[in-house]
C-alpha positions as CSV (number, residue, x, y, z in Angstrom):
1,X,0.9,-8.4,-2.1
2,X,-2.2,-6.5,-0.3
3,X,-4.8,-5.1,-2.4
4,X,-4.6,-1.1,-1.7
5,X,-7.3,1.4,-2.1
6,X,-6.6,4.5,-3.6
7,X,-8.4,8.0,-2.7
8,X,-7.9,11.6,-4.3
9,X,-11.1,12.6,-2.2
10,X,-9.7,14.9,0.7
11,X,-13.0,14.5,2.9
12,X,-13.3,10.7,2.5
13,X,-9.6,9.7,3.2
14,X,-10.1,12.4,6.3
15,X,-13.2,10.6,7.6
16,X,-11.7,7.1,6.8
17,X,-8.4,8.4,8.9
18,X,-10.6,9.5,11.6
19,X,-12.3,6.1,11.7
20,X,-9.2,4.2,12.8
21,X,-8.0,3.6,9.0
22,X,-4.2,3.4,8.6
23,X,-3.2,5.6,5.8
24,X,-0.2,3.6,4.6
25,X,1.9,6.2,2.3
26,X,0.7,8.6,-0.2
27,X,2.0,10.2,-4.0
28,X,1.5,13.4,-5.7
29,X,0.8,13.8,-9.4
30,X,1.6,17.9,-10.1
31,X,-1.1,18.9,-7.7
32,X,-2.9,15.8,-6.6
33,X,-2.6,13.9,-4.2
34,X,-3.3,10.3,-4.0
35,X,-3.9,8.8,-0.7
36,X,-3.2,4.8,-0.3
37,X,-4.7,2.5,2.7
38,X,-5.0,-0.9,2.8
39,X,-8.1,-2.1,1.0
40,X,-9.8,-4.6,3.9
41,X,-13.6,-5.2,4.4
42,X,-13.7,-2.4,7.0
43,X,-12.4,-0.2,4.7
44,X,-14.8,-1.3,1.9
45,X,-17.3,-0.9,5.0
46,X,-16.6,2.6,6.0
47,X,-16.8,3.9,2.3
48,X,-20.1,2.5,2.1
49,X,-21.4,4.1,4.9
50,X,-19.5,7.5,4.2
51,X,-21.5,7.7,0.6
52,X,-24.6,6.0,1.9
53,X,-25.1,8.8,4.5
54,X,-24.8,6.1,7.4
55,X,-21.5,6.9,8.6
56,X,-20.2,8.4,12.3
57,X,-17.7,9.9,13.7
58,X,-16.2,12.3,16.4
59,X,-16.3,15.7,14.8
60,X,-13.0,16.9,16.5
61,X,-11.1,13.6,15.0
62,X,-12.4,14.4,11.9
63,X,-11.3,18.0,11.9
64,X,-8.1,16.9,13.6
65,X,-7.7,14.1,10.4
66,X,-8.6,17.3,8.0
67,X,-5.2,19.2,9.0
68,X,-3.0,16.6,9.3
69,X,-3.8,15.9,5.8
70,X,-3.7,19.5,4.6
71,X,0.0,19.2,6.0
72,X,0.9,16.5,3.9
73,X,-1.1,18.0,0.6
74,X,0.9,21.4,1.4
75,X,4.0,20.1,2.5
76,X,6.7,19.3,0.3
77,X,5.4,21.3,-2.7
78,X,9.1,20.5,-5.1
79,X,8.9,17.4,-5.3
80,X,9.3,15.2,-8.6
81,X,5.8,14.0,-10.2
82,X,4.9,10.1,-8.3
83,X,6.8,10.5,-5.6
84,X,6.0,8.1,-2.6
85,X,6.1,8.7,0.7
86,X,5.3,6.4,3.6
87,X,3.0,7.9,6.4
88,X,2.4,6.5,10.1
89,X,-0.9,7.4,11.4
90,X,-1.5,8.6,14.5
């Protein structure tokens, strides 16, 4: 089974998506939702640099990262509590 890292933070998740990071499905709990990747070195790597200050990336794939996941936060708003749903990244 692979270890998986969870995120509720919106602006991490985008900058991890923008840095290549597969975002492998995600659940909502009433109005949060939780975003699931695969928990690797890199991805332990890129958090450290994202709250370290060290981290880089192309402004426009960040932004484009933002909306896609704005879509998926503001998409499907009835559906049950924990509800899973698998997500390909582009």
């Amino acid at each position: 089974m692979t270890n998986e890292y969870k995120s509720q933070d919106f602006y991490l998740s985008s900058f991890l998506i923008a840095s290549g990071a597969k975002l492998n499905t995600y659940y909502k709990t009433g109005r949060i939702t939780t975003f699931l990747f695969n928990d690797t070195k890199e991805i332990q790597d890129l958090i450290s640099d994202y709250y370290t200050n060290n981290a880089l990336v192309n402004p426009v794939t960040y932004g484009q990262a933002q909306k896609n996941l704005k879509s998926i936060i503001h998409s499907n708003t009835n559906l049950n509590s924990n509800q899973t749903h698998s997500h390909a990244s582009q």
